[in-house]
BAMAR-70517 format. One record per residue (C-alpha): x, y, z; residue in three letters. Coordinates in steps of 0.001 Angstrom, whole numbers, padded with zeros to 6 digits, always signed. Example, Ala and Ser with C-alpha at 12.3 -4.5 7.8 and 13.67 -1.06 7.14 Angstrom:
BAMAR-70517
+012300-004500+007800ALA/+013670-001060+007140SER/
//
This chain:
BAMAR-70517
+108678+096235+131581UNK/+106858+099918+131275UNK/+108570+100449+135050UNK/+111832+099241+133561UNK/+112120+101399+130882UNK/+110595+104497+132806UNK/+113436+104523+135434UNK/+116284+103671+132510UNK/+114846+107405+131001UNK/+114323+108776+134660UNK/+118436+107702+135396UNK/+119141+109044+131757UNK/+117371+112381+132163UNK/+119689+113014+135749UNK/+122746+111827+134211UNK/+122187+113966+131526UNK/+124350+117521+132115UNK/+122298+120639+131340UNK/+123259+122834+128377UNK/+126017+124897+129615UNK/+125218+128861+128481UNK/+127831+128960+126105UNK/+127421+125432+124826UNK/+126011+125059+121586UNK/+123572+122691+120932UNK/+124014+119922+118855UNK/+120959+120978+115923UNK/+122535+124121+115926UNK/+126646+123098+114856UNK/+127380+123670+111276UNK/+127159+120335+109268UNK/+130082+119089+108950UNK/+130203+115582+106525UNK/+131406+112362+108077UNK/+133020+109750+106528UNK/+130897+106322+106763UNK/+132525+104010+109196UNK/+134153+100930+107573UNK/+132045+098073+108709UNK/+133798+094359+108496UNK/+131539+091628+106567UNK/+129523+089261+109043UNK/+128994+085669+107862UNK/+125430+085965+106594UNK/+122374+083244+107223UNK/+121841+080643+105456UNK/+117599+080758+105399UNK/+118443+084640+103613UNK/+120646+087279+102288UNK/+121297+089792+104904UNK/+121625+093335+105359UNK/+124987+093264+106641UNK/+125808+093517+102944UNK/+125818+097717+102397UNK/+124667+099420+098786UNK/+125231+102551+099721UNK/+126972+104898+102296UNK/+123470+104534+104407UNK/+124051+101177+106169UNK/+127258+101518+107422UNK/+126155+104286+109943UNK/+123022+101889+110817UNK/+125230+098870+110831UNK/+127737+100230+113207UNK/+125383+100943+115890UNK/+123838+097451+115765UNK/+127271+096326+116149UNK/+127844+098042+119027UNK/+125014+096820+120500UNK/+125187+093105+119730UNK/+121814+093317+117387UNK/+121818+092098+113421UNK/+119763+092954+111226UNK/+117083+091936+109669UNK/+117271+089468+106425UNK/+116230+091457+103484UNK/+112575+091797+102302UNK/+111170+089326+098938UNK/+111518+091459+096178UNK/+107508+091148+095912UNK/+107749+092793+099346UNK/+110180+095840+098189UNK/+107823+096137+094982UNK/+105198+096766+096994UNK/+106747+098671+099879UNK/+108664+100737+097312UNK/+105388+101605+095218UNK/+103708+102700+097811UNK/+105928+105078+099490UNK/+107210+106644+096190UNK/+103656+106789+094704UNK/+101484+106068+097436UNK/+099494+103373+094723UNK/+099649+099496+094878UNK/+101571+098146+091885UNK/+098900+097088+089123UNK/+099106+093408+088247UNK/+100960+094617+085106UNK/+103909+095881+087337UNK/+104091+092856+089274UNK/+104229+090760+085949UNK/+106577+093329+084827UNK/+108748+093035+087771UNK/+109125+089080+088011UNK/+110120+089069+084401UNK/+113165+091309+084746UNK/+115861+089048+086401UNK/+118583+091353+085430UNK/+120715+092484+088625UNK/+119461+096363+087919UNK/+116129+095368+088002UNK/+115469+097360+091340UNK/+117383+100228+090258UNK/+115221+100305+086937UNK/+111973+100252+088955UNK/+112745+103170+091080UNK/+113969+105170+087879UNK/+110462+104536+086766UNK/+108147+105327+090001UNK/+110887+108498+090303UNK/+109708+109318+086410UNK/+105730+108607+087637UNK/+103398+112024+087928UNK/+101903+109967+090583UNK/+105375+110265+092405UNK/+104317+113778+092640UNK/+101071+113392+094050UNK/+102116+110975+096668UNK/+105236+113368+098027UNK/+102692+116826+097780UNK/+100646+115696+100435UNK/+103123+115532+103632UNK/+104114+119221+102058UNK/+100958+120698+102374UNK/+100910+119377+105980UNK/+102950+121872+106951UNK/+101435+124573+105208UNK/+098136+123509+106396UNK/+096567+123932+102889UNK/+092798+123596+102952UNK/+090070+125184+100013UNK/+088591+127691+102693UNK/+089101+130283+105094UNK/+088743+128947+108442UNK/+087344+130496+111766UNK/+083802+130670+112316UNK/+082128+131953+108600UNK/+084849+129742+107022UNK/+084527+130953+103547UNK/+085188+129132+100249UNK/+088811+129679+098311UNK/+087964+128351+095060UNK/+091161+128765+093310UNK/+093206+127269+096595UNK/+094341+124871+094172UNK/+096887+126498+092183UNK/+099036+126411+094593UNK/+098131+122464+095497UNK/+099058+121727+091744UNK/+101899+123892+091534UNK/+103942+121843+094220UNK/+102720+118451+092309UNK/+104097+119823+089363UNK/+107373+121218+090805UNK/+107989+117804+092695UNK/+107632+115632+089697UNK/+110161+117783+087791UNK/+112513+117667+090691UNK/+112797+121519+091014UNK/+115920+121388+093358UNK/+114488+122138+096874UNK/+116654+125362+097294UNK/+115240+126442+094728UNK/+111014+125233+095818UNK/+112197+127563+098909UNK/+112553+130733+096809UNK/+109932+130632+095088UNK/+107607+129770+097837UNK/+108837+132507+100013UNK/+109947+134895+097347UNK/+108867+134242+093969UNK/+107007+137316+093693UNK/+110365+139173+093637UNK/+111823+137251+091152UNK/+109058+138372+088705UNK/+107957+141412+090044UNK/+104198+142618+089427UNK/+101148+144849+090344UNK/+098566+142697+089619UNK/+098918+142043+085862UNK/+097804+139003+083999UNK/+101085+136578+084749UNK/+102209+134764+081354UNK/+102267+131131+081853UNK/+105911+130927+081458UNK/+106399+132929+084301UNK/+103783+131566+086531UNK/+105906+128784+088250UNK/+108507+131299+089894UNK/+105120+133228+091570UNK/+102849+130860+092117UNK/+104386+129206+094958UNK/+103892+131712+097063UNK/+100906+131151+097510UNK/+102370+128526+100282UNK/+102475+131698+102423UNK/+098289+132160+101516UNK/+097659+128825+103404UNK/+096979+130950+106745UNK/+093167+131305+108241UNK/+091198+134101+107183UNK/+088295+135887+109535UNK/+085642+137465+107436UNK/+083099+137167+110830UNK/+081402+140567+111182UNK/+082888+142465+113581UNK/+086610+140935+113409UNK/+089325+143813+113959UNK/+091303+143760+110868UNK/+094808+144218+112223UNK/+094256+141866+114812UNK/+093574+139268+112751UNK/+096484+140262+109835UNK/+098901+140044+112819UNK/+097217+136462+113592UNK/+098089+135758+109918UNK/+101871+137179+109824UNK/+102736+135060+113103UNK/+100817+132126+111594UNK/+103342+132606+108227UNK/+106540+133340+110514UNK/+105816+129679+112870UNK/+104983+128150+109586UNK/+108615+128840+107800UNK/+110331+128573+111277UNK/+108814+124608+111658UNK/+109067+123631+107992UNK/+112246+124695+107591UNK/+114101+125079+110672UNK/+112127+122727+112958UNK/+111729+125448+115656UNK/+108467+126421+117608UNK/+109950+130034+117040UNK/+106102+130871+117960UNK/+107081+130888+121250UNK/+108795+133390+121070UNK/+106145+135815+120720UNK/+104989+137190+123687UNK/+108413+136770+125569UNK/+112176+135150+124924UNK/+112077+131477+123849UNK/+112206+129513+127344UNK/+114063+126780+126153UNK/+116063+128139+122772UNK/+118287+130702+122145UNK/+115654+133062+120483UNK/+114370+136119+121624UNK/+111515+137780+121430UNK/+113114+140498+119221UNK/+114270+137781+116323UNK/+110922+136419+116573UNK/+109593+139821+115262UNK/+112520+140159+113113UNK/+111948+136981+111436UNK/+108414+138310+111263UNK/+109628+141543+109711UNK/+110597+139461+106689UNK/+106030+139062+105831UNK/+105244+142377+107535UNK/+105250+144321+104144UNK/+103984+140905+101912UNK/+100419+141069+100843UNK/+098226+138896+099563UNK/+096698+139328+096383UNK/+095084+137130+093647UNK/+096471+137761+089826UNK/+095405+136271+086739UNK/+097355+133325+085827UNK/+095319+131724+082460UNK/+095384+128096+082343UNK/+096551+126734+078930UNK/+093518+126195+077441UNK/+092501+129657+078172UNK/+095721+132314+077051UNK/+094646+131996+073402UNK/+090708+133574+073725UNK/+091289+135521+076463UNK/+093652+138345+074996UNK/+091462+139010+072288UNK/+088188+138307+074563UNK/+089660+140729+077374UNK/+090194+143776+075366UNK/+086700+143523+073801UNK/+085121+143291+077374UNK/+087396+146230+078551UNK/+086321+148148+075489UNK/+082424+147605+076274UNK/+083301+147985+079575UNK/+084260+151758+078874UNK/+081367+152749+076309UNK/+078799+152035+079874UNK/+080950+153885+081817UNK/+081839+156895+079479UNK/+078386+158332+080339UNK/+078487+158157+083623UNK/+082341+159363+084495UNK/+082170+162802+084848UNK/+079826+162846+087917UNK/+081018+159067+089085UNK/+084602+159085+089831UNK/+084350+162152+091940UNK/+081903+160480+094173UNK/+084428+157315+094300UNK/+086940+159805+094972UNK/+085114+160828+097923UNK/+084130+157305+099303UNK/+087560+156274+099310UNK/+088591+159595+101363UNK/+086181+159003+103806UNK/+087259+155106+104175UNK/+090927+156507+104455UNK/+089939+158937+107343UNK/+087801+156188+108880UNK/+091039+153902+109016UNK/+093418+156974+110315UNK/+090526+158411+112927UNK/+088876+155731+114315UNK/+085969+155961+116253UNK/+085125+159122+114965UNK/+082613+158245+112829UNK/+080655+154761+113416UNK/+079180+154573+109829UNK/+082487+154965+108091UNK/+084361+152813+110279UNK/+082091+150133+109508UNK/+082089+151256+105772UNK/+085955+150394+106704UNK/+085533+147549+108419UNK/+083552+145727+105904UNK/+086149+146556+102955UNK/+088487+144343+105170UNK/+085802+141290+105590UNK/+083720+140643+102191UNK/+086507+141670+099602UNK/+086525+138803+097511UNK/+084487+136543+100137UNK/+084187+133097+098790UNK/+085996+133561+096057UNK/+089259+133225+097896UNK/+090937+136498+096947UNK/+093158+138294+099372UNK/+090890+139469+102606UNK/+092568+143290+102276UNK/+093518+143600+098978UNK/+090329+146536+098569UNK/+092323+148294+101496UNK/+095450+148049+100136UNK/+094250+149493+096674UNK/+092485+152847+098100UNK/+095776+153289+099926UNK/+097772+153212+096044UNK/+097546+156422+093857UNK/+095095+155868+090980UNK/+097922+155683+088635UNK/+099915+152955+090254UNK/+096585+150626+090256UNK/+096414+148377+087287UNK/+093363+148292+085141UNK/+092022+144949+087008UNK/+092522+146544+090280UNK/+090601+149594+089327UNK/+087886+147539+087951UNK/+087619+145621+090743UNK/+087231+148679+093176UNK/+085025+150551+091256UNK/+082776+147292+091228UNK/+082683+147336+094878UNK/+082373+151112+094909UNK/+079483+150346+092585UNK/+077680+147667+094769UNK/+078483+148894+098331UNK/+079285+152728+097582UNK/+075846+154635+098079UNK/+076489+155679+101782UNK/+078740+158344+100225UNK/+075368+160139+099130UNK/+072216+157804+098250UNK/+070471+161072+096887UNK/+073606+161353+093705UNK/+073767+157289+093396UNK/+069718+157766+093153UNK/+069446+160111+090251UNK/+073077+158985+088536UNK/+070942+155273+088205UNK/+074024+153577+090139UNK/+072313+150478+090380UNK/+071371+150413+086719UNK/+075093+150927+085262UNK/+076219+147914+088261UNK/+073320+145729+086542UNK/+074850+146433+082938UNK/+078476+145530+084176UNK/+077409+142425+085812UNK/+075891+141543+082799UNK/+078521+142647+080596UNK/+080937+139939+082694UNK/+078729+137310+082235UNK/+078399+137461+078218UNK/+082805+137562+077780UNK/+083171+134367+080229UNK/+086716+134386+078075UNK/+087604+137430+079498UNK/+087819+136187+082978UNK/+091136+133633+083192UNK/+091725+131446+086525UNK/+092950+133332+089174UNK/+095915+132090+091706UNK/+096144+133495+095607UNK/+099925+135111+095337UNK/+102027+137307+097875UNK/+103409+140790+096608UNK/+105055+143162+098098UNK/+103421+145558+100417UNK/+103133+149556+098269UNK/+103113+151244+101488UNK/+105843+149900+103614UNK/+104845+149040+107227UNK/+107644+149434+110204UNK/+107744+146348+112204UNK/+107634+146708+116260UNK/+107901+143851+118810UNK/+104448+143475+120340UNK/+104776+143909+123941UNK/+103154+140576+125929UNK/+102637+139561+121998UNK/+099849+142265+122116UNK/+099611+144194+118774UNK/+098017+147064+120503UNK/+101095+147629+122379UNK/+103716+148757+120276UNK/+107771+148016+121517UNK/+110484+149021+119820UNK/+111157+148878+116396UNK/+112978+146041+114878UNK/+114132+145418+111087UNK/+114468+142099+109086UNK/+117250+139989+110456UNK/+117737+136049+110408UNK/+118950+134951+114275UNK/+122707+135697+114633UNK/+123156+131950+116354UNK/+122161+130097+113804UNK/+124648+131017+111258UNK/+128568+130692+112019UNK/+130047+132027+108965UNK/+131843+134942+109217UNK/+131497+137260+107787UNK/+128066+136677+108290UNK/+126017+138150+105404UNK/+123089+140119+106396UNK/+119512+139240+105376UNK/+117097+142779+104179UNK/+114465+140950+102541UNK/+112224+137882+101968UNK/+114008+136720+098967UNK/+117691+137013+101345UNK/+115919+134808+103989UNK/+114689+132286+101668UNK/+118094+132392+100251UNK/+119799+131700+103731UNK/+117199+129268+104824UNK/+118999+127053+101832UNK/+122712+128217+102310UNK/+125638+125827+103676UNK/+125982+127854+106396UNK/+122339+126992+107757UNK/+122617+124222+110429UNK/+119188+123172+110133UNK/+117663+123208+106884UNK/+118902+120482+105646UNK/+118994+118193+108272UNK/+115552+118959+109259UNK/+114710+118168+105371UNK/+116254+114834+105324UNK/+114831+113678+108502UNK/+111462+114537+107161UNK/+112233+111972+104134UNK/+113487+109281+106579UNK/+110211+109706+108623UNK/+107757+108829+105408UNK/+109977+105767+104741UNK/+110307+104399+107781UNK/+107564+106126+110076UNK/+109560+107680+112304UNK/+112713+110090+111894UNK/+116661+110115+113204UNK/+114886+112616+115385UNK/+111973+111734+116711UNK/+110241+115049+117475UNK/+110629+116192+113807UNK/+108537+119324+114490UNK/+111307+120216+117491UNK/+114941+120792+116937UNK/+115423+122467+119765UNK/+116907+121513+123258UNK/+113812+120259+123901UNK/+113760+117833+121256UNK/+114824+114347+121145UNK/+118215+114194+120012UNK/+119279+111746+116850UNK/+119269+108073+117042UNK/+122093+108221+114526UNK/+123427+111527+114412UNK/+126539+110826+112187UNK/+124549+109612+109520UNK/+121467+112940+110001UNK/+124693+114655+108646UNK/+125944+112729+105920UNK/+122331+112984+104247UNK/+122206+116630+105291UNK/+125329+117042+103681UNK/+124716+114965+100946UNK/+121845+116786+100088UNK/+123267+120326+100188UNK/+126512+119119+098590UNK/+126580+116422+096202UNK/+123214+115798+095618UNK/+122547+119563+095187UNK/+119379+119983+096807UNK/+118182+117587+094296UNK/+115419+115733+096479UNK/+114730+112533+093676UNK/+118417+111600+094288UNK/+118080+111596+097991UNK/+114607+109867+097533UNK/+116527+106957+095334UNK/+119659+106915+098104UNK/+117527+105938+100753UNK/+115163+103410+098705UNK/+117695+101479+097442UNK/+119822+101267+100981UNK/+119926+097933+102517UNK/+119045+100004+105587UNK/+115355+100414+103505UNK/+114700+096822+101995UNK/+115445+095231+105567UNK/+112289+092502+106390UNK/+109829+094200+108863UNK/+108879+091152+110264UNK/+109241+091359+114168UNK/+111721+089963+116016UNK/+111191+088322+119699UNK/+114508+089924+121312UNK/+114206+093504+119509UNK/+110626+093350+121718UNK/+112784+094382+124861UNK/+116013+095994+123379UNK/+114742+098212+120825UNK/+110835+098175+121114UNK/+110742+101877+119309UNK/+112809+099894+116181UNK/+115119+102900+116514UNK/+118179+101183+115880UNK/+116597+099875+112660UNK/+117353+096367+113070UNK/+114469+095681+110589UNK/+111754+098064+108940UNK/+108783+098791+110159UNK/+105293+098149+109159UNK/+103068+100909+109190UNK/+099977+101896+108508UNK/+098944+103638+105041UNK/+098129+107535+105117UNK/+094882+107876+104793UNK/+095086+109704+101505UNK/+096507+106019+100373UNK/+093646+104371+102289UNK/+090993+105338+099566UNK/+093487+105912+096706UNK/+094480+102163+096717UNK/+090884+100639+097106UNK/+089561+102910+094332UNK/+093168+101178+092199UNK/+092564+098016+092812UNK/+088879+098349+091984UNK/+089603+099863+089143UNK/+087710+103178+089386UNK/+090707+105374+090167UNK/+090830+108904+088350UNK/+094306+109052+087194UNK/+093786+112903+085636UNK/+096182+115328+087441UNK/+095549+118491+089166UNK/+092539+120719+088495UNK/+090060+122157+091291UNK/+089134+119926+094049UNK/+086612+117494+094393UNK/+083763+116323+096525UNK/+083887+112631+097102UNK/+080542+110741+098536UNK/+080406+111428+102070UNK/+076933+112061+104830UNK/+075684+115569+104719UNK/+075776+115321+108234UNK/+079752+115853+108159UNK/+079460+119649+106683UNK/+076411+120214+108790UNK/+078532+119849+112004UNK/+079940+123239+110303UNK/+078695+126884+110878UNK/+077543+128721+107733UNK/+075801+127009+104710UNK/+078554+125318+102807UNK/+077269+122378+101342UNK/+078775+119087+100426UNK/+077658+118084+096541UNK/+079032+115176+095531UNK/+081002+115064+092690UNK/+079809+113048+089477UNK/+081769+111073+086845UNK/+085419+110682+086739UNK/+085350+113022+089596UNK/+084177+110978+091892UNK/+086950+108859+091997UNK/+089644+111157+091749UNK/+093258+110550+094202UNK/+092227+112062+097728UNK/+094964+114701+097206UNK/+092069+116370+095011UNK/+089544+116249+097982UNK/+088137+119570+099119UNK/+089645+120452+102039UNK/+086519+122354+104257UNK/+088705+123382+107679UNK/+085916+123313+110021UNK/+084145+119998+108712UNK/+087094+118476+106449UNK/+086643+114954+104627UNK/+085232+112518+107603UNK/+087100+110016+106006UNK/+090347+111245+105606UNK/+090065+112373+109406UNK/+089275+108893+110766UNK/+092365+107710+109320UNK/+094328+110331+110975UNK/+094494+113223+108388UNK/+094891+116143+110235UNK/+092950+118475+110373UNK/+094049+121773+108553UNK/+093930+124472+111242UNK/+097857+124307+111762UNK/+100876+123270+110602UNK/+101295+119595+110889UNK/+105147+118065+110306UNK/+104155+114325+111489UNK/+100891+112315+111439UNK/+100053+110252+114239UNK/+098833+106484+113424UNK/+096306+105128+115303UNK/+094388+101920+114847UNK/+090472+102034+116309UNK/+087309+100230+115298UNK/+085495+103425+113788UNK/+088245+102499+110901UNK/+087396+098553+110270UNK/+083663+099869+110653UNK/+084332+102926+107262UNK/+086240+099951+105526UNK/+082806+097696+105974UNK/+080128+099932+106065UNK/+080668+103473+104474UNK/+079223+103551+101033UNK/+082102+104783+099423UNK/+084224+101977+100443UNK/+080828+099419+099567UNK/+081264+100698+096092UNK/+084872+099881+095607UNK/+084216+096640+096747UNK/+081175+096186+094299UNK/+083463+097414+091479UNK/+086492+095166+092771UNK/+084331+092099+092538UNK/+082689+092880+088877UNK/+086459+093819+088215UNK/+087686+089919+089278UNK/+084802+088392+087662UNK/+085686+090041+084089UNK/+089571+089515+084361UNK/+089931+085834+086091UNK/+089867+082579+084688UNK/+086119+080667+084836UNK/+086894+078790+088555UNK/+086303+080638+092325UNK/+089458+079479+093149UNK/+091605+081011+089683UNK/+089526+084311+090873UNK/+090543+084006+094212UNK/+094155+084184+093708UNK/+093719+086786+090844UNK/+091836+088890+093451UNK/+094757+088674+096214UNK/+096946+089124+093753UNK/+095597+092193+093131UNK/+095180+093891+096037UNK/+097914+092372+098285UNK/+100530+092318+095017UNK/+101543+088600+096428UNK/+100789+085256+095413UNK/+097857+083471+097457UNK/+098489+080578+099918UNK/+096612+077663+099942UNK/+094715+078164+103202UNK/+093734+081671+102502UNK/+092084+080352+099004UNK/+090587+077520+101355UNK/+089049+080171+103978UNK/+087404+081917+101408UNK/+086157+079508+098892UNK/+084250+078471+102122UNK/+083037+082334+102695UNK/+081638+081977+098857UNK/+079778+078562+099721UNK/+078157+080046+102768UNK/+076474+082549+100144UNK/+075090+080225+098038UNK/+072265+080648+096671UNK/+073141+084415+096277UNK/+074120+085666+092875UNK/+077616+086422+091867UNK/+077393+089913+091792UNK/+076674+090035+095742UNK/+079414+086691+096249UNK/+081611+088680+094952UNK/+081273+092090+095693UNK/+081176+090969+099518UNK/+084445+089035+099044UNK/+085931+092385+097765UNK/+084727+093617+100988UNK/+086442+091643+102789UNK/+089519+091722+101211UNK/+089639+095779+101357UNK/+088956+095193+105285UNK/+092152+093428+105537UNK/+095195+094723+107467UNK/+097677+093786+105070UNK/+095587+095832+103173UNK/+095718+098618+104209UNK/+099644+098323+105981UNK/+102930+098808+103706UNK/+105095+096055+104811UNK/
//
């Protein structure tokens, strides 16, 4: 069979014509909407209704393939089945007994349509759909590389894309502000008011790339590192392209050059990143009040010291500035240079060169927080400008009385969020010869690729918040479908197009490529970016509520299920893993957002780490918060989450794999975690059931599989409780939780 189907691709790949030079490629066409095929009504089975039925414009386009190629389709899924499929991918939660009660009391004929409106309406909707997003950003809570440094306040951003997904911010409009938000509300590092905070705070999807803070790391080098992390970042998670090929030399498969690369990189050339205040809401009514009193205080210690201090801190930051202009000239003030770049705000997650990027601004254009700030470092890292002046000035007194100062006004000191701004001094972008940023090409501006646009005129891109705007425009070819194929890959594992990380030529091309462009269309068009709408067109296809049971004579004509003859049964993220064993045991956290948490894992895991992060575990409610919350370490993240396939967040990631190995039955047995979610899972059937093991039994199935029991799987166990007898009820049932958590049907959306 393999042999079969390798010399069907072999005779496919030589029949196959190569891309002609001025043929355009298929990802690359304008979207154009079709019309849905008209499909005529098969005679449906008797055991089932069928699918050949269509309830929306969906499953024609899938119906008229499997036409074509003799197949039907699969009888449609119980509605217990849907409830639970349905749940799981809009919320990534098991329905609660409650919902399942819920659901077999409604037998009106909107019944379905009702229960999507309310997992749509669910906060946990937002949760759920966050995670595959911050995939592609690669979001983690620290810096990466070898010192891999804490970012305590990574989570704004985390919490700002839950929040903007469960109000269905339309997704042209999530673009902006994630690429350009910071020049919609323009700033210099200012508290933000909270009403203004969701239009910056996304950017802070462009703060997601590694920082170095290892002694010793050039600072350019590693800013360039950043900039071409940011640039392959928007080209794959909203284009699809590995435009980061691009960088040393033109794109050997794709129509981009080298130069577009570096114009696309232009774009985050003069983008910073910065941290600014944004107050959470319980703390904008103490801290205006609180903040001026510090500031005040603040002043009376410094009054007595200004006349002799700021012309010292003048001089520092002269030196540092010839340091950066003349290097080599002076080892102590290069490194004096050097190591403004690395600690600034190390481990507390504020942009790396921020401190440069302040001496570089006239005093008067730096806010009062940024002049703080520097003088603090001044203050605590300064004396090398002359250790004789900071001697007999008592330096290291006055830095003692301002540390103290900060810690009696805690009020005075909001939440901070990692931002982009706009660079003060602009920066001229060249094209890095071999991709080497030591060897300086010819100069490029910011400029979208010509090919990839067919309007005419064309309009011209200058800056971030044009690019974000044409990433989003009709005349894009590939935002939208790329978008949409994304959503078809969570709900059905795979996408139209396979390689969902590669539009390109070498990608695989669509399995159904008239309807890709009806949903791309769709979306930009009548659905108006708005992604809940596509989200309910797809759930409530026929296409989507097909059985997934396999079929003996798909196994040799569509083994890949890419004619979606039936759905497909797949594995849970393993976000969803934990997340539905702490729901069913009743433990689950259901607070939203806040700063991540530590669930119970081996110290071991972190140890595998460099540096001395450690792994506390988190206490109460914490504890058992949604694994979206987890702290996300990127050299030792959560063990768990990794064994079931999370990836790990060093780079963008646009599809998981799935894999299925015994180290994951062995965490679902053995790992303490999961022992106490079966422990809690039995108490939890003990106090709800009726009095008998078998009224338990069912109750506990019901539960976690959201099905009624059958008879021989209430047989099979009430034997497993009679071989513990003798044991007491606590460990009977507790290890029956155990083994129901261990199950594949379990852990599998059907």
């Amino acid at each position: 069979m393999v042999t079969r189907i390798f010399r069907q691709a072999l005779l496919l790949l030589l029949l196959t014509p190569p891309l002609l030079a001025d043929e355009v490629h298929w990802s690359f066409r304008r979207v154009e909407r079709p019309v849905p095929p008209r499909i005529v009504r098969q005679p449906e089975p008797d055991s089932a209704p069928s699918v050949t039925i269509p309830r929306n414009p969906i499953d024609p386009f899938i119906l008229q393939k499997l036409n074509v190629e003799g197949i039907s389709p699969a009888i449609q899924a119980s509605g217990l089945t849907y409830l639970r499929r349905v749940t799981l991918d809009l919320t990534g939660l098991p329905p609660t007994p409650e919902e399942l009660d819920d659901f077999l009391r409604d037998s009106s004929p909107d019944a379905s349509d009702r229960l999507v409106d309310r997992l749509l309406a669910s906060p946990r909707y937002g949760e759920r759909w966050a995670r595959p997003w911050l995939d592609l950003c690669h979001y983690g809570d620290s810096d990466g590389h070898l010192t891999d440094q804490l970012r305590p306040v990574a989570w704004r951003y985390r919490d700002w894309v839950v929040r903007m997904l469960n109000e269905n911010l339309s997704f042209d409009e999530f673009t902006v502000r994630q690429l350009a938000g910071d020049l919609l509300h323009p700033s210099n590092g200012s508290v933000i008011r909270e009403a203004d905070q969701d239009q910056i705070l996304g950017t802070g999807f462009l703060r997601q790339t590694l920082s170095n803070r290892e002694g010793g790391a050039d600072l350019e080098e590693y800013r360039v590192a950043q900039l071409v992390d940011r640039t392959s970042m928007v080209g794959t998670a909203w284009l699809g392209l590995t435009v980061g090929c691009a960088r040393c030399h033109d794109h050997k498969y794709d129509p981009l050059t080298q130069a577009e690369f570096f114009q696309l990189y232009s774009f985050f050339d003069n983008a910073n990143e910065v941290n600014i205040d944004a107050p959470l809401p319980q703390e904008a009514n103490d801290y205006p009040s609180s903040r001026a009193e510090y500031e005040r205080r603040r002043e009376e210690l410094l009054e007595p010291y200004r006349e002799r201090l700021m012309p010292l801190l003048q001089r520092w930051e002269a030196k540092c500035l010839h340091a950066e202009a003349n290097p080599g000239e002076d080892h102590v003030w290069d490194r004096q240079w050097e190591l403004l770049g690395l600690i600034w705000g190390g481990n507390l997650g504020e942009g790396q060169l921020e401190g440069c990027e302040i001496i570089r601004m006239p005093w008067k254009e730096r806010s009062r927080r940024q002049q703080a700030d520097l003088l603090d470092y001044f203050l605590a890292r300064g004396s090398v400008t002359d250790e004789k002046q900071f001697a007999e000035l008592k330096l290291a007194d006055l830095q003692k009385q301002l540390t103290d100062l900060k810690k009696s006004h805690p009020a005075a000191f909001v939440t901070r969020a990692p931002v982009i701004q706009t660079a003060f001094h602009k920066r001229q972008t060249y094209i890095h010869d071999r991709g080497d940023f030591r060897s300086r090409g010819p100069e490029v501006a910011s400029a979208t690729p010509p090919w990839l646009t067919q309007a005419s005129p064309r309009v011209e891109a200058k800056s971030r918040l044009d690019m974000a705007r044409w990433l989003t425009s009709r005349d894009n070819p590939l935002t939208a479908r790329v978008t949409v194929n994304r959503m078809w890959q969570e709900f059905f594992g795979k996408g139209l197009v396979a390689t969902s990380d590669d539009w390109g030529t070498r990608g695989d091309p669509p399995s159904h490529p008239e309807l890709l462009d009806w949903l791309a269309a769709e979306l930009m068009e009548s659905a108006a970016w708005d992604v809940k709408r596509m989200h309910r067109r797809i759930v409530e296809s026929a296409t989507y509520r097909q059985s997934s049971a396999p079929r003996d004579e798909l196994a040799m004509l569509d083994p890949g299920n890419r004619l979606l003859a039936r759905q497909s049964s797949l594995r849970i993220p393993a976000e969803a893993v934990r997340d539905s064993a702490l729901s069913v045991s009743g433990l689950l956290s259901t607070r939203l957002g806040g700063p991540s948490v530590f669930p119970p894992q081996h110290e071991r895991v972190t140890m595998e780490a460099f540096g001395s992060n450690v792994w506390k575990p988190s206490l109460g409610e914490d504890r058992y918060r949604r694994g979206l919350y987890t702290f996300l370490q990127r050299t030792s993240p959560f063990a768990q989450a990794i064994i079931f396939d999370a990836p790990v967040p060093l780079e963008v990631c646009a599809r998981r794999d799935r894999s299925n190995s015994p180290l994951q039955a062995l965490t679902l047995l053995n790992d303490p975690a999961f022992a106490e979610m079966a422990a809690a899972l039995g108490d939890r059937i003990q106090r709800e059931s009726g009095p008998s093991d078998q009224d338990r039994i069912q109750y506990a199935i019901r539960i976690c599989l959201s099905r009624p029991a059958e008879q021989n799987e209430v047989d099979r166990l009430m034997e497993y409780l009679a071989s513990m007898s003798g044991k007491s009820d606590s460990v009977r049932w507790s290890s029956l939780g155990g083994v129901l958590l261990n199950l594949h049907e379990f852990i599998t959306r059907d």
